[in-house]
C-alpha positions in Angstrom: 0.0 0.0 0.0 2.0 3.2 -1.0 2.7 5.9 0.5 2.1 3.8 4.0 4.8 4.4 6.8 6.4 0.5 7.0 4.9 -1.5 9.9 6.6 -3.7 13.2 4.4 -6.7 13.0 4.6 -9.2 16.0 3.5 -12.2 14.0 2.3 -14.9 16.4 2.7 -18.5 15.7 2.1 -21.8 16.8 -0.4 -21.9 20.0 -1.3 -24.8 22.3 -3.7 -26.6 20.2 -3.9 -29.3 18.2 -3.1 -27.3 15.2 -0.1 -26.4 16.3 2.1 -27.3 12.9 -0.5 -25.7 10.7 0.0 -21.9 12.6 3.4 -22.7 12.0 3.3 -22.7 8.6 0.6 -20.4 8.1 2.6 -17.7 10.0 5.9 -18.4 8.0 3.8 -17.4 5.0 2.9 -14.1 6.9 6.1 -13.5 7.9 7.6 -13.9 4.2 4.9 -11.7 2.3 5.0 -8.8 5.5 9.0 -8.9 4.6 7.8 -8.9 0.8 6.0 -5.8 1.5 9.2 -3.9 3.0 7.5 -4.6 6.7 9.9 -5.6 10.0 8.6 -8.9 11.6 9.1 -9.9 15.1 8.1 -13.6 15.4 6.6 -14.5 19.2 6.4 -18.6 18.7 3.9 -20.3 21.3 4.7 -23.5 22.0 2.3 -26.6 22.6 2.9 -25.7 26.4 1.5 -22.3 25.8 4.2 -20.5 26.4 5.7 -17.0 24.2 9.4 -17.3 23.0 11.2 -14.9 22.1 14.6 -15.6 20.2 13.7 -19.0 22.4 13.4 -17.8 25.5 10.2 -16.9 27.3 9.1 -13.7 26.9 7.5 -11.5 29.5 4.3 -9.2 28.9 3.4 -6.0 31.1 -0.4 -5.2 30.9 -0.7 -1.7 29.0 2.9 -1.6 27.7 2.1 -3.3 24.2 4.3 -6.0 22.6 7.8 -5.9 21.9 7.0 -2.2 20.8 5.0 -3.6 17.3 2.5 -1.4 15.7 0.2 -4.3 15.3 0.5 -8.4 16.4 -1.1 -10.8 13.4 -2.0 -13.7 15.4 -1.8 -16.8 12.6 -3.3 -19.0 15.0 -5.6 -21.6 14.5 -8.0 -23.6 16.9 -8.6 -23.2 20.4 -6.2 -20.9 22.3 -5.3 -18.7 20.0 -8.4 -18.3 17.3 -11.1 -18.4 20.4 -10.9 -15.0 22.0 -8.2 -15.9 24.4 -5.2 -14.5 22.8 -7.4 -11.7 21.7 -8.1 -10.6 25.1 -4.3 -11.2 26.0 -3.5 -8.6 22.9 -6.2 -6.5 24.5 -5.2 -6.1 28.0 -1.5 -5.6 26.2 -3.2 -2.2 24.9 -1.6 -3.6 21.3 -3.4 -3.5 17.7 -4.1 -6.9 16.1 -5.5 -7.9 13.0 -8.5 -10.0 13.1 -11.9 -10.6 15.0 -12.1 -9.3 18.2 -12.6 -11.3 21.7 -16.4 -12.2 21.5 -16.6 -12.6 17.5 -13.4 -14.8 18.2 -15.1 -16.4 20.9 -18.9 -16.7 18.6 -17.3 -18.4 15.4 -14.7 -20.6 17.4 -18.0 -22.9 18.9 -19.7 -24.0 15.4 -23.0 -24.9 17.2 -23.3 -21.3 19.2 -22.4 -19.4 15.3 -25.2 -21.4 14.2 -27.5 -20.3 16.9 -26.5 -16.9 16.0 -27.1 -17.8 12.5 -30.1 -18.8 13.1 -31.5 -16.3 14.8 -30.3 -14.0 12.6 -32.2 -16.1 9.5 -29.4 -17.4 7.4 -29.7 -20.5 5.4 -27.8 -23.0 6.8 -27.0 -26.6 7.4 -29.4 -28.3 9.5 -27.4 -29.1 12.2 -27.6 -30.8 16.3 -24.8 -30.3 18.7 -24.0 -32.9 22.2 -21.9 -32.3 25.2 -19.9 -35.0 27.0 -21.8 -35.2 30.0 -25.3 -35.9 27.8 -23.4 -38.1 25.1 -22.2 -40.6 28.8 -24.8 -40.1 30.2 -28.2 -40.1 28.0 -26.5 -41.9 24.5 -29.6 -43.4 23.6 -31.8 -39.7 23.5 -28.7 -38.5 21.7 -28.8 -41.2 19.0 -32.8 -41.1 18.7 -32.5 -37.5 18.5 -29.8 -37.6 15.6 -31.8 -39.8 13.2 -33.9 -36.6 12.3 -30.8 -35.4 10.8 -31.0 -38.8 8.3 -27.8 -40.2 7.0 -24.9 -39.4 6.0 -23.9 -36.8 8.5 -20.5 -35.4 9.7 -19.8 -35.2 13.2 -17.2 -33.0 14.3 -15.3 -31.8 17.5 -17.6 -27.9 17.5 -14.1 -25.9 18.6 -11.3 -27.6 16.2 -11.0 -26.5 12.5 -8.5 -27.7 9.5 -11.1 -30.9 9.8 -9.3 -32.0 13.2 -11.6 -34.5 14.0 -13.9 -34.9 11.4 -15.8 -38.0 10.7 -18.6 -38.8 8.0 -21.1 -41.3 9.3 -22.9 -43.3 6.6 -24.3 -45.9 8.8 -26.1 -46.3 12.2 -23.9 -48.4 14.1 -21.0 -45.5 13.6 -22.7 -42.8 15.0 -21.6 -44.0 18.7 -18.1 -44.0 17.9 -17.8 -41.2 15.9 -19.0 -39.2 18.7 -16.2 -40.7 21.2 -13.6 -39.6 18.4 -14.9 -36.1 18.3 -15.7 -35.6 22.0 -11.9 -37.0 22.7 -11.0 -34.0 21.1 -13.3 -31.1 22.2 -16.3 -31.7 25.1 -19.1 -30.4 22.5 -19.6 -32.4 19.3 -21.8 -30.6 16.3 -23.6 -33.2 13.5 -24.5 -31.6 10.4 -26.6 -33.5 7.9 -24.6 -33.6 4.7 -25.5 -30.8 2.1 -26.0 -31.6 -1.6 -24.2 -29.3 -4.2 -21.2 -27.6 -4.6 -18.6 -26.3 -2.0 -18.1 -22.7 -2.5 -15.4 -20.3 -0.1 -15.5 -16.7 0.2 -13.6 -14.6 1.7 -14.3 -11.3 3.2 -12.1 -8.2 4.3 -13.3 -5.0 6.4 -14.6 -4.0 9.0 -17.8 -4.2 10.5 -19.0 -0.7 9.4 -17.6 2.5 7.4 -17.8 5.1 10.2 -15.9 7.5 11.0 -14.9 7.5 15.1 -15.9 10.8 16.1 -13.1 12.9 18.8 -10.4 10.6 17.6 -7.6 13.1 16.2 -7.7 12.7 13.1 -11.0 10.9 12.7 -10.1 7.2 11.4 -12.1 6.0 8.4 -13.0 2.5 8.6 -13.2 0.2 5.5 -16.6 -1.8 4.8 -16.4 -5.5 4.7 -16.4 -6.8 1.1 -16.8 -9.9 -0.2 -13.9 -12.0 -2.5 -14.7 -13.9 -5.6 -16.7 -16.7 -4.3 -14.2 -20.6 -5.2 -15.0 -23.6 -5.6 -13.2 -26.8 -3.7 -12.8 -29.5 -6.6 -11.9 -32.6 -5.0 -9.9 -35.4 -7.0 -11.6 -39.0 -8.2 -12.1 -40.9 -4.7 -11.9 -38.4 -2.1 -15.5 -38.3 -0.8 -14.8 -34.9 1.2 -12.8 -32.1 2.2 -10.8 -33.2 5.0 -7.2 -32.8 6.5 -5.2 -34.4 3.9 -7.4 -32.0 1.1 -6.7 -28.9 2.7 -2.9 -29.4 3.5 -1.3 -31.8 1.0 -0.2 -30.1 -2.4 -3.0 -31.6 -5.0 -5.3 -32.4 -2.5 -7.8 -30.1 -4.1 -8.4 -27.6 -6.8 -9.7 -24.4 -6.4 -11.8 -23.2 -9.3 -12.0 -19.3 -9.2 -14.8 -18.0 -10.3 -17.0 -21.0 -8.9 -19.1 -22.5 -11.8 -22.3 -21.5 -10.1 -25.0 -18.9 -11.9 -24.6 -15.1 -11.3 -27.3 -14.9 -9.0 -26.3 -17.3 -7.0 -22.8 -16.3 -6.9 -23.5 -12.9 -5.6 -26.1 -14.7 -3.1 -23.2 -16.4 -1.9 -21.3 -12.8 -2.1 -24.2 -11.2 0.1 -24.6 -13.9 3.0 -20.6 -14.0 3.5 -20.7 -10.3 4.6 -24.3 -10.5 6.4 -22.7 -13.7 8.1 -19.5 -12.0 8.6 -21.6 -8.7 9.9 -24.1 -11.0 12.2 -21.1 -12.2 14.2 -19.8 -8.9 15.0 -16.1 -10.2 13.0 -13.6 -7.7 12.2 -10.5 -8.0 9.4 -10.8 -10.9 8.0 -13.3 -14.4 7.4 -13.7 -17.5 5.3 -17.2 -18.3 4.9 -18.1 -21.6 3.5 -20.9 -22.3 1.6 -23.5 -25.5 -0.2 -24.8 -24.1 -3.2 -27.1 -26.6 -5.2 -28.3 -24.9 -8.4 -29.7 -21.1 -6.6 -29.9 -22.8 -3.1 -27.0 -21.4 -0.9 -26.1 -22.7 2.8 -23.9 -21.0 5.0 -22.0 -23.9 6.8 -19.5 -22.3 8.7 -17.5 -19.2 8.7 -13.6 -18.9 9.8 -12.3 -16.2 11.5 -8.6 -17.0 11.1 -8.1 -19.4 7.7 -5.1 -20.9 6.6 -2.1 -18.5 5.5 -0.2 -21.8 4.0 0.8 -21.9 0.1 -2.3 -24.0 -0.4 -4.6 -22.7 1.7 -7.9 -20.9 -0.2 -8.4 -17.6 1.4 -5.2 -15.8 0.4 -5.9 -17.5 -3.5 -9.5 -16.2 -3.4 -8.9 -12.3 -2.7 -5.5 -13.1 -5.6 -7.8 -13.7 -7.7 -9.9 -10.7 -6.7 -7.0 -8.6 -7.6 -5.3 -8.6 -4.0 -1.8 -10.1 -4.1 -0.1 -11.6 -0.7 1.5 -9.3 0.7 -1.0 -6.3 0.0 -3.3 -8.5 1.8 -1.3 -9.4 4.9 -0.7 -5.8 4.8 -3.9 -4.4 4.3 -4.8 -7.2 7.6 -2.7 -5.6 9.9 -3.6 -1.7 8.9 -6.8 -2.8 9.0 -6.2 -4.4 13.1 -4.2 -0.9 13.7 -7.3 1.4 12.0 -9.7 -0.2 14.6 -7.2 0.3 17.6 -6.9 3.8 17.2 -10.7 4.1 16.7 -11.5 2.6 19.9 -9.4 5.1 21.9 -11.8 7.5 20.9 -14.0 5.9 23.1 -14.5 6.6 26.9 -15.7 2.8 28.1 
């Protein structure tokens, strides 16, 4: 972005969950296309024991005195502890900028089954969809099952705070619905089943903020950009792979992205129109994957993501490409973006 002072980014990677190795090398791609864009990176690793290393050692934080004096942290993590609101309200209480959702969108998108009660509420299409807790799965497993067969088969039941498809198992027959739910309630103590959609997977991506006004008494006033919506892709998988799972997403060839999707114009700008209201409902800030089922004009949200993959083969950074925003005028755009709503909220009084 010219004519833009260059930025100290605090680019935090790696984080306590189980997708640990794909923060890793989401945040080296950060790092590489910040550098690309003439930026100085500071790179705070978190290890699986959840502690921040600097140069390798620990590094200390003081409330209110920022982060390693960074204009703006870009935290590239993924999962619980780090995409959930937690190191969110860590950057918060730091008094630092950050790109990305804030603590309670963070916190709202992170537990699939409460974004789909938002969802819902707010009267987007979606998958239909049930979610069970450990203690009702141990305790009560034959309500659970009775009450899942409304759903129909095949379903996919899932841990409801992992993403990257941690977890993720398709259930095509009655006698695997019992075990499927152990393996995803190993993982994470609420499980979400989602009846599988017909049609097309499409991905969005979106970028903004969650409105265009101007923060009146800060000096000068800070305009905020709108969210806007990417050129809606579609996940292609090869012959034999049934679904979009770990192995898809992170293995070179493991899918094709087909940018535009082949889907009609009004259902690609349906598509368009429900990633930002979806993106809007959940209060999200920065930056979002939403992903869609789109079967002829019928478009479900499924879920939305508020940190993606950065990796080489991951989809959001090849959507907005293909919307005319390169790497490292995204990445950059992410963090200005994290440091425009920082100084807009010091206009406030709280």
């Amino acid at each position: 972005m010219s004519g833009c002072a260059p930025l100290t980014v605090a680019v935090l990677a790696g984080g306590r969950s189980s997708e640990h190795d794909v923060s890793l090398a989401s945040a080296e791609a950060v790092r590489r296309g910040l550098l690309a864009g003439g930026h100085e990176v500071l790179w705070v690793e978190i290890d699986r024991d959840g502690r921040w290393l600097w140069h390798g050692e620990p590094l200390a934080v003081t409330p209110g005195q920022g982060l390693l004096g960074a204009d703006v942290a870009f935290p590239v993590l993924h999962g619980p502890f780090g995409e959930d609101g937690t190191v969110q309200g860590t950057l918060e209480t730091l008094d630092v900028a950050y790109a990305g959702a804030g603590v309670a969108a963070s916190a709202v998108c992170m537990d699939k089954v409460l974004f789909k009660q938002l969802m819902s509420a707010a009267g987007v299409p979606q998958v239909p969809y049930r979610g069970v807790r450990a203690p009702r799965w141990r305790e009560a497993s034959a309500e659970v099952l009775a009450d899942l067969e409304s759903l129909g088969l095949p379903v996919f039941v899932k841990p409801a705070h992992l993403g990257s498809s941690v977890g993720i198992v398709k259930v095509a027959e009655p006698d695997r619905m019992g075990r499927a739910l152990d393996e995803a309630l190993a993982h994470d103590e609420l499980a979400i089943v989602e009846a599988m959609a017909t049609g097309l997977e499409v991905e969005c991506g979106v970028l903004g903020q969650t409105s265009a006004e101007r923060s009146e008494g800060a000096a000068p006033a800070v305009a905020r950009a709108p969210a806007m919506a990417s050129e809606p892709g579609e996940i292609v998988l090869p012959s034999g792979r049934e679904w979009y799972d770990f192995q898809a997403k992170y293995t070179e060839g493991g899918m094709e992205l087909v940018v535009p999707a082949r889907i009609s114009a009004s259902a690609r700008e349906r598509v368009r129109g429900l990633a930002v209201d979806a993106f809007l409902h959940a209060g999200c800030e920065g930056l979002a994957r939403v992903d869609f089922f789109v079967d002829g004009e019928r478009v479900l949200v499924n879920e939305l993501n508020t940190m993606p993959g950065f990796t080489p083969t991951s989809v959001y950074a090849k959507l907005w490409a293909a919307s005319g925003v390169p790497y490292p005028e995204l990445v950059e755009r992410l963090c200005r973006l994290g440091v425009e709503r920082h100084e807009a909220r010091r206009a406030y009084l709280y």
